[in-house]
C-alpha positions in Angstrom: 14.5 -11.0 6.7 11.4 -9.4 4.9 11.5 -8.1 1.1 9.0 -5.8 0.0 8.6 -5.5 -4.0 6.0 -2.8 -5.4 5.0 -2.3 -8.9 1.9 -0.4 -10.3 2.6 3.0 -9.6 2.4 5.7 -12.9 1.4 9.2 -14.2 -2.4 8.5 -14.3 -5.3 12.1 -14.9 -7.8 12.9 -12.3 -10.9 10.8 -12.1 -8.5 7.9 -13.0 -7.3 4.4 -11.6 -4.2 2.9 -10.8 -3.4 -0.6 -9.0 -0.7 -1.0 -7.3 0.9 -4.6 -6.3 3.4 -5.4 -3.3 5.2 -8.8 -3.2 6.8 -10.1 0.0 9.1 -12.8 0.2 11.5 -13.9 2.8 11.0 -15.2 6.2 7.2 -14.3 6.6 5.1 -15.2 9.6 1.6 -16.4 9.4 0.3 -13.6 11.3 1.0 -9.8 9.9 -0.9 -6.8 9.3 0.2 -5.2 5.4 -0.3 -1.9 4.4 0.2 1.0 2.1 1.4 4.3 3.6 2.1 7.5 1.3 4.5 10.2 1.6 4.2 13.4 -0.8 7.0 16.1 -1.1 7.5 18.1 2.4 4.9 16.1 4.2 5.4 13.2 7.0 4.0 9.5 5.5 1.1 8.8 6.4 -1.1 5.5 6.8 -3.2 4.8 3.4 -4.7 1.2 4.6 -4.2 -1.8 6.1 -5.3 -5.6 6.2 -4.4 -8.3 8.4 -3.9 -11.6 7.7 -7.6 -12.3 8.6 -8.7 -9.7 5.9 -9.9 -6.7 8.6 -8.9 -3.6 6.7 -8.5 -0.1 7.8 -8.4 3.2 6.0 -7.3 6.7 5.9 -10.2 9.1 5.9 -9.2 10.5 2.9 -9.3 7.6 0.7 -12.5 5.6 2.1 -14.6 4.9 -0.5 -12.4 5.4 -3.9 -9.4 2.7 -2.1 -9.6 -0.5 -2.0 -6.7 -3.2 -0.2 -6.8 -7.0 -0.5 -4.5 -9.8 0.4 -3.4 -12.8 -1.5 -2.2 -14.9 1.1 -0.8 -18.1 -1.2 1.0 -15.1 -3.4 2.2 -12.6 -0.3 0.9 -10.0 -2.1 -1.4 -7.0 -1.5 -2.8 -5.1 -3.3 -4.0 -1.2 -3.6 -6.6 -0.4 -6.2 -7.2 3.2 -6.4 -10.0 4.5 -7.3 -11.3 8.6 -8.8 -7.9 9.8 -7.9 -7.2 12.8 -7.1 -4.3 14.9 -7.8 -3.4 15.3 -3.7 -2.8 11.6 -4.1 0.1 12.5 -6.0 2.9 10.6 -3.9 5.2 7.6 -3.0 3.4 5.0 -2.1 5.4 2.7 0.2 4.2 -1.3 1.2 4.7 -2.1 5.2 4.7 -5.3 6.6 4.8 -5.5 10.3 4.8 -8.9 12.5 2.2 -10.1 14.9 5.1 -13.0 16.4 8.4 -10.4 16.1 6.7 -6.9 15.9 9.6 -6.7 13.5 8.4 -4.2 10.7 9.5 -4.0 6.7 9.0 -1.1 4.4 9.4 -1.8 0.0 11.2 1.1 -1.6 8.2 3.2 -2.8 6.7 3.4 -5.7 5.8 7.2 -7.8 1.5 7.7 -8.1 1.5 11.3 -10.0 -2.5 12.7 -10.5 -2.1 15.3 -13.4 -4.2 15.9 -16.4 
């Protein structure tokens, strides 16, 4: 089994920057992609960005250019620092895991990003 721990999230005013942190621990294989999807009140989650273990990332349109993931592969942690925010980023931010060996996937239990001034 996979645990997912995230920490960062926060009330933060437009134009502002959060970072948030996910630490997995557990029975974690070499090869996995991690990501951040986001899920804000009566909307479906949707993909934020991802990395693999190799460091390719991918992101959501939206974000491109004020997001940034990374990967700390000694620590099993990544990493979202978020950049000019917005307040339509206003969300749960949930950490995914997903296995290349198992194609077993993990989700953390969110954590609140509010954009307000």
């Amino acid at each position: 089994q996979v645990q997912l721990v995230e920490s960062g999230g926060g009330l933060v005013q437009p134009g502002g920057s959060l970072r948030l942190s996910c630490a997995a621990s557990g029975s974690i294989s070499s090869r996995n992609v991690l990501g951040w999807y986001r899920q804000a009140p009566g909307e479906q989650r949707a993909l934020v960005a991802t990395i693999t273990s190799r460091g390719t990332t991918n992101y959501a349109e939206s974000v491109k250019g004020r997001f940034t993931i990374s990967r700390d592969n000694a620590k099993n942690t990544v990493y979202l620092q978020m950049n000019s925010l917005k307040p339509e980023d206003t969300a749960v931010y949930y950490c995914h895991m997903i296995s290349l060996l198992s194609y077993r996937a993990y989700w953390g239990q969110g954590t609140q990003v509010t954009v307000s001034s």
